[in-house]
C-alpha positions in Angstrom: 27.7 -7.3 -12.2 24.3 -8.4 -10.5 21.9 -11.0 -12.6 18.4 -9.8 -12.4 16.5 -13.1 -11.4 12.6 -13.6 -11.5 11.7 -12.5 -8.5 13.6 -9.2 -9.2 11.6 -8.3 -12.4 8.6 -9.4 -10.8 9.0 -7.3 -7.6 9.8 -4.6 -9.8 5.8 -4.4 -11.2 4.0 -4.5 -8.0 4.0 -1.6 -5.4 3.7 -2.4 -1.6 2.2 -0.7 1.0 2.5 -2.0 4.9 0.0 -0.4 7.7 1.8 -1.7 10.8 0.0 -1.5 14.5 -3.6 -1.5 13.6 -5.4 -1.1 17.1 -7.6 -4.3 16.1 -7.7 -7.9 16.0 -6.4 -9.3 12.6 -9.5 -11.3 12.4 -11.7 -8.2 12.6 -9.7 -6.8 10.0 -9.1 -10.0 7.5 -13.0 -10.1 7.4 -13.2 -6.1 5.8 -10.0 -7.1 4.0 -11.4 -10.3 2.3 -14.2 -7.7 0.6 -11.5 -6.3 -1.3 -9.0 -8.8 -2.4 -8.0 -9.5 -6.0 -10.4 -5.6 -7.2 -9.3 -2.6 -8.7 -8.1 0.0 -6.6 -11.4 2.3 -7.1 -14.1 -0.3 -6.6 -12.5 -1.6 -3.3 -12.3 2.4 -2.3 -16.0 2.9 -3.4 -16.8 -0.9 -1.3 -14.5 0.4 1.6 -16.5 3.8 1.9 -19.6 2.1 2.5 -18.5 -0.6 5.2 -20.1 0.0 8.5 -16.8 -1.5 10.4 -14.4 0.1 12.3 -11.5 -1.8 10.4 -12.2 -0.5 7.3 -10.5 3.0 7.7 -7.2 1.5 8.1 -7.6 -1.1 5.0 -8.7 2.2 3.0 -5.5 3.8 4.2 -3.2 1.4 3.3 -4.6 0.8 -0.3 -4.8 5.0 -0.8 -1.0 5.3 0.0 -0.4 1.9 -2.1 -2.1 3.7 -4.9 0.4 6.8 -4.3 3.1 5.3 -4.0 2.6 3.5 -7.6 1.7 6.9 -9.6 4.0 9.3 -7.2 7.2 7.1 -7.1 6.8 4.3 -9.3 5.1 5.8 -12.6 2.0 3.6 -13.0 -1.2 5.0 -14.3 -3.6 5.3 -11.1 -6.9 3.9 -13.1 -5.2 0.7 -14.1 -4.3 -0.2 -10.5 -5.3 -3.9 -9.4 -4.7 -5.5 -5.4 -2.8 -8.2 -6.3 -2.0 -8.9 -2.3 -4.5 -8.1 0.5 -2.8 -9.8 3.6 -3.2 -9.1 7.4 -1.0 -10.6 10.0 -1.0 -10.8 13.8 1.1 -7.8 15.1 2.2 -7.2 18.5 0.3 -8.3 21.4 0.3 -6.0 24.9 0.0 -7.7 27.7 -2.6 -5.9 29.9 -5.0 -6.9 33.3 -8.2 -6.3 34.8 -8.6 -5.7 38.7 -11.2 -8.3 40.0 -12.5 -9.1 43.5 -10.7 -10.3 46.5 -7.7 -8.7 45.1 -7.4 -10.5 41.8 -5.5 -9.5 38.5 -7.3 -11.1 35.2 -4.7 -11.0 32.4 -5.9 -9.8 28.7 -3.9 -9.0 25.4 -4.5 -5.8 23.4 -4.1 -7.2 20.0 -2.7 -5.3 17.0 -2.7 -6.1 12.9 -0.2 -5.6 10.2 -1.9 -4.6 6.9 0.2 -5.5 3.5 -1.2 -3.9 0.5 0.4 -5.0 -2.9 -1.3 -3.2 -6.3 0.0 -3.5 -9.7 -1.1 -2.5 -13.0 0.3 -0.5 -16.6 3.0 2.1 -16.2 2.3 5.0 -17.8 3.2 6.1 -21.5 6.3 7.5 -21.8 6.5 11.2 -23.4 9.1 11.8 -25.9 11.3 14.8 -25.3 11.2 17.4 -27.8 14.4 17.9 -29.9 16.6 20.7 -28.9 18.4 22.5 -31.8 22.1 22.7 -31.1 22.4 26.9 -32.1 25.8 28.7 -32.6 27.7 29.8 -29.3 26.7 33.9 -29.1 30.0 34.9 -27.5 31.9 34.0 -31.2 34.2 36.5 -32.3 33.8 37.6 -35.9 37.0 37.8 -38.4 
């Protein structure tokens, strides 16, 4: 027997969505992120499409497959979808250098971002299935 517990039934109305290894800083991308947090799914896609920064096509990404994850897999109606989490976290860092004179090596890190979308909204109504009529077996011999 399990016991459903809070955070069970509340993980169970909001869909997430993780973009991991964003080839950009996570403070690049928290800035295009921090445009969208806490809108509907459509008006942060409308805001995202007009963004002139590079980090927005990966924040549009992971809110698009956030959205079909909820309608596709989890039944929620796609124009009641809200962000209800927009974070982005440091991912992993390569460690990389630069030749410089008299022989030199100058170290740099290629950073990367993980993006975490979370939406949630109203499910979908529910159709009823039509009633089938139980009919008489055909094969029936007749006396």
């Amino acid at each position: 027997m399990a016991n459903t517990t809070k955070n069970q039934v509340a993980a169970a109305d909001k869909v997430r969505s993780y973009a991991k290894g964003v080839d950009q800083a996570p403070r690049k991308v928290s800035l295009v992120a921090s445009l969208v947090r806490g809108r509907t799914v459509a008006d942060a896609l409308v805001i995202l499409n007009h963004t002139p920064k590079r980090a927005a096509r990966p924040v549009i990404k992971a809110i698009e497959s956030a959205r079909a994850n909820a309608v596709n897999n989890h039944g929620f109606d796609g124009k009641t979808l809200i962000i209800s989490t927009l974070s982005v976290t440091a991912g992993t860092r390569l460690k990389r250098f630069v030749p410089a004179s008299r022989g030199r090596a100058l170290p740099f890190q290629k950073k990367s971002s993980n993006i975490l979308v979370e939406v949630t909204g109203a499910l979908k109504p529910v159709k009823a299935k039509p009633a089938v009529k139980a009919e008489a077996p055909a094969n029936e011999e007749k006396k």
